[in-house]
N, C-alpha and C positions, 0 to 999 in steps of 0.2 A: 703338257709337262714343261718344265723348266729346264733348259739344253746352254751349255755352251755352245755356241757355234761361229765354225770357222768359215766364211765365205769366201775368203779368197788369201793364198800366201801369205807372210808377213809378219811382223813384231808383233808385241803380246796383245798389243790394241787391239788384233783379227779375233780375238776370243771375244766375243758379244753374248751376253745374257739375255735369252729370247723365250717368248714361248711358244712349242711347235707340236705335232701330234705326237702322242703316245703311240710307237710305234705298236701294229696289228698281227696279233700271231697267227706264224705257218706253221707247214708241216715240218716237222724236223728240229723246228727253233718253240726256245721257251724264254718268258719273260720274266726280267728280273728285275727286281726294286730295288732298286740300289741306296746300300746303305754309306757306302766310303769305299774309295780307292785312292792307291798310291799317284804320283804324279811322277813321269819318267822324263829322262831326254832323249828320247828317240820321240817322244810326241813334241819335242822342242822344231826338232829335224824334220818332224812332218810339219808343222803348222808355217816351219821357215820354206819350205814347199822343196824340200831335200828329197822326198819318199816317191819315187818316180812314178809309182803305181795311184797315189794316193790322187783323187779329183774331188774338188770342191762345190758348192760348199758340203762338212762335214763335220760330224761330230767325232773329237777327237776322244782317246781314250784305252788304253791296252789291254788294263787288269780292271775289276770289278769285286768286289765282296758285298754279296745281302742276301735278298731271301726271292723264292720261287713264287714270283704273284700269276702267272699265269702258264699253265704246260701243255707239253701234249707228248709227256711222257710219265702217267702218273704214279710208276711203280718207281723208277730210279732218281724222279726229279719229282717229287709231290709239294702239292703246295705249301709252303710256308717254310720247307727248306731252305738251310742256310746253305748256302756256295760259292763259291770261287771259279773265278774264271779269268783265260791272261791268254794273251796273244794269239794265233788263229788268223790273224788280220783285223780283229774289233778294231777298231778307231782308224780301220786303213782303207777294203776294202766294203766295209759296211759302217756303222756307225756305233761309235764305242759309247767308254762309261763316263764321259761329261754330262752329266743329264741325270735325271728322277728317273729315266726307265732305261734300260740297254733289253732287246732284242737277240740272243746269241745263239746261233748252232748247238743242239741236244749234244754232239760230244765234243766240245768244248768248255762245258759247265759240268765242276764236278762238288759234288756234295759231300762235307767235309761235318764233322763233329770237334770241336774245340773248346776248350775255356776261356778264350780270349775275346779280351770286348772289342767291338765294334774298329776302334780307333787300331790299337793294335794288331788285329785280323788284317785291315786296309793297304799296312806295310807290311804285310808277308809276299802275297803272288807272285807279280813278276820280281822281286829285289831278291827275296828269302830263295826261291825255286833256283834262279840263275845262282845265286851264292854258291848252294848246297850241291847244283851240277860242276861246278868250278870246282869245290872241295875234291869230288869224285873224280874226277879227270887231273887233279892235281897228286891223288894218291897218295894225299899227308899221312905220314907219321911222327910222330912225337917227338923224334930226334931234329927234323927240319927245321931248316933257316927258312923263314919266310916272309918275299917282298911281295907288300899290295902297291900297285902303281897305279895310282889313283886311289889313296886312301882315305880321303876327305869325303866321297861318295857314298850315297847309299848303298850300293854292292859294295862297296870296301868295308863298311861297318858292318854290314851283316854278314859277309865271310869270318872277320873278326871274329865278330860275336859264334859263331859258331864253329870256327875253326877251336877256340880258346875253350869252348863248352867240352868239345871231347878233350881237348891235349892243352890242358889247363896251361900247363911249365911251357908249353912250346914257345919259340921264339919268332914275334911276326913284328916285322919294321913298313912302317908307311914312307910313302914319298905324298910332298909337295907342293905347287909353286908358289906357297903363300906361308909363311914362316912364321907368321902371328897365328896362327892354327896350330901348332908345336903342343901348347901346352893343351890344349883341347882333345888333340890327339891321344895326348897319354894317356890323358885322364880316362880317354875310351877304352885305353887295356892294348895298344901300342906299345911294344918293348921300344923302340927307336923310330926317330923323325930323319926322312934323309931328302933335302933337297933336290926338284925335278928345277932344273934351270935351263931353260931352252931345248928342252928335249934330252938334257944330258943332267943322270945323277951324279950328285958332288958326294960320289965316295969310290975307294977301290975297294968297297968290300963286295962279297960274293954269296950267292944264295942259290939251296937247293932247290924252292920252289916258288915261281914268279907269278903270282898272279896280275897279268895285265891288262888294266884296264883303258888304258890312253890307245891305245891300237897301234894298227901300222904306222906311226908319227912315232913312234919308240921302241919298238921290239925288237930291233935291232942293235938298238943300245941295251934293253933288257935284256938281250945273249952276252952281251958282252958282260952281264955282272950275274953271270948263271955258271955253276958248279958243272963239271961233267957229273953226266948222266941225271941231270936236272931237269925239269920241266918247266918250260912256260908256256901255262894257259892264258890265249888271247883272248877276251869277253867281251871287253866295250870296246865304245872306238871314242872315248872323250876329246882324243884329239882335233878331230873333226875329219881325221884321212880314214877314207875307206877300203884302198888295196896298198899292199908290199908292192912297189915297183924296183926294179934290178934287184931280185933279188937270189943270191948264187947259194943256194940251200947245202950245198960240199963244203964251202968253205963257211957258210954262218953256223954250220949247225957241228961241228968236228969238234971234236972232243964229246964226243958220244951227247950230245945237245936234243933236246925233246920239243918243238913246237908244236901247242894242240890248240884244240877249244872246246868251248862247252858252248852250244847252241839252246836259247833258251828257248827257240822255235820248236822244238821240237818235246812237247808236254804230251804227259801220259799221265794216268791216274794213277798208278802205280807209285809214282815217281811224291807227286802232290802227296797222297799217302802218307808213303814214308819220311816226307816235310814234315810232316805235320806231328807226327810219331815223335821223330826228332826234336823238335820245338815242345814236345808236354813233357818227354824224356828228359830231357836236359833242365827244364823249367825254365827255359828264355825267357827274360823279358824283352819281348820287341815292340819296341818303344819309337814312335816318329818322332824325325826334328819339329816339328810343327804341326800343326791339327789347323787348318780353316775348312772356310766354306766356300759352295761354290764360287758365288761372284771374286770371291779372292783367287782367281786362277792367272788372271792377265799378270797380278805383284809376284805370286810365284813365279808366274815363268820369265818374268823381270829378273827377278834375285835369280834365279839357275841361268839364264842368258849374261848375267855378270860374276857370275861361278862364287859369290855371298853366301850358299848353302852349303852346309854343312850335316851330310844324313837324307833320313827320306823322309819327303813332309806329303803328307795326307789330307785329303778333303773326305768330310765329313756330312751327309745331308742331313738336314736339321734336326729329322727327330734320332735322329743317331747319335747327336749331339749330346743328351741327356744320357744321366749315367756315363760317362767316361770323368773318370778322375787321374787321369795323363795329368802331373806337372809338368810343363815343356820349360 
């Protein structure tokens, strides 16, 4: 089969187009033919050799969307079922969905019924999941102010998008560090643009509920522009810092202040389920920034390493390619 692979640390150059064996199935694991998956930046962080766990060489890759080409569990995973599957460790400790086949753990593939084609299916797993757990831990309602901090992101558009699906009127403002995105942001269904400038937003305004995405490199300034009894869920770490250091939780968090998170590691079917419920309920269009192919993985993760993206762009395998009428 046809694999990206990674052999050793490094710039987007380490993504090589190879061809290597179709992974052979075991007990426990079934085989999927991959039709499109989304492309993350935590697979940015591993292939930069950030993922401490992760050893080379490797095929990277988180989420996965296709169909069940080979099982050995024919009642819940029959063949030819369509699926999804996202984190576990795929593309960490085993070998993810850069490739024509991904190998995954029986309960970590869950089989889904949808109307969405191919392309659109690819930007739901890990982006759409992690949103929709942010939503929940964030406990919006309709009356809230709400900051995405890191709004130019794929998870920032798809909270958007699904924030605004239930609480149409609600009021959500983006930050970010590139000010020619403004109008583009509106355009997305952004009530307000507020500039992130060196870790500091240029405004005194104030919001009940924070969605943050830059991580520990700003949460600390994100308390500072949070309402008592407000929440800020921390999800990404864009910023590239991993832990809060000094940090005196009596005095950041007073004024009745809520710091949480929504852990995308943590998937249940349940959860996928009622994603998905959600997304036909509402009638989302979830739509990628971009649609390529494989070999186009090293220019993607060029543009996301020079932070040029805007949304979540998708790779598509070729015969997946047919039939999708995405205008990007």
């Amino acid at each position: 089969m046809k694999a990206i692979v990674v052999e050793k640390a490094g710039g987007p150059e380490v993504l090589q187009l190879k061809e290597v064996p179709k992974p052979k199935l075991r007990k426990g694991w079934s085989l999927i033919k991959v039709k499109g998956f989304g492309v993350n930046r935590s697979e940015i962080f591993t292939r930069q050799g950030y993922s401490p766990s992760v050893t080379f060489p490797r095929i990277l890759g988180i989420e996965v969307v296709g169909l069940i080409e080979q099982t050995t569990d024919e009642k819940r995973l029959p063949v030819g079922q369509t699926v999804v599957s996202l984190m576990g460790e795929m593309g960490r400790d085993f070998d993810g969905s850069y490739a024509e086949y991904v190998l995954v753990p029986n309960h970590q593939i869950y089989p889904i019924e949808t109307r969405l084609d191919w392309a659109r299916l690819a930007a739901v797993p890990e982006t759409y999941y992690t949103a929709f757990l942010a939503m929940k831990n964030l406990q919006l309602k309709a009356e809230d102010a709400v900051l995405v901090r890191g709004g130019t992101s794929g998870l920032g558009l798809a909270f958007l998008q699904l924030a605004k699906a239930k609480y149409p009127q609600m009021t959500v403002t983006a930050t970010t560090r590139v000010l020619s995105k403004k109008s583009q942001l509106k355009k997305l269904g952004f009530t307000d643009i507020i500039e992130d400038r060196d870790g500091q937003l240029q405004t005194e305004q104030t919001y009940s509920k924070i969605l943050e995405l830059v991580g520990p490199a700003t949460i600390m300034d994100s308390l500072g522009h949070l309402q008592p009894f407000g929440i800020v869920s921390s999800v990404g770490q864009l910023g590239g810092k991993w832990f809060l250091e000094d940090f005196d939780p009596i005095m950041a968090l007073q004024n009745h202040k809520y710091l949480s998170t929504a852990y995308s590691g943590l998937v249940d079917e349940g959860t996928v389920e009622e994603l998905f419920a959600f997304i036909d309920y509402y009638q989302l269009d979830v739509k990628p920034a971009g649609i390529h192919r494989l070999e186009d993985l090293p220019d993607i993760h060029r543009q996301m390493d020079d932070s040029h993206n805007l949304g979540k762009h998708v790779v598509l395998l070729e015969e997946a390619q047919n039939g999708t009428n995405i205008s990007i």
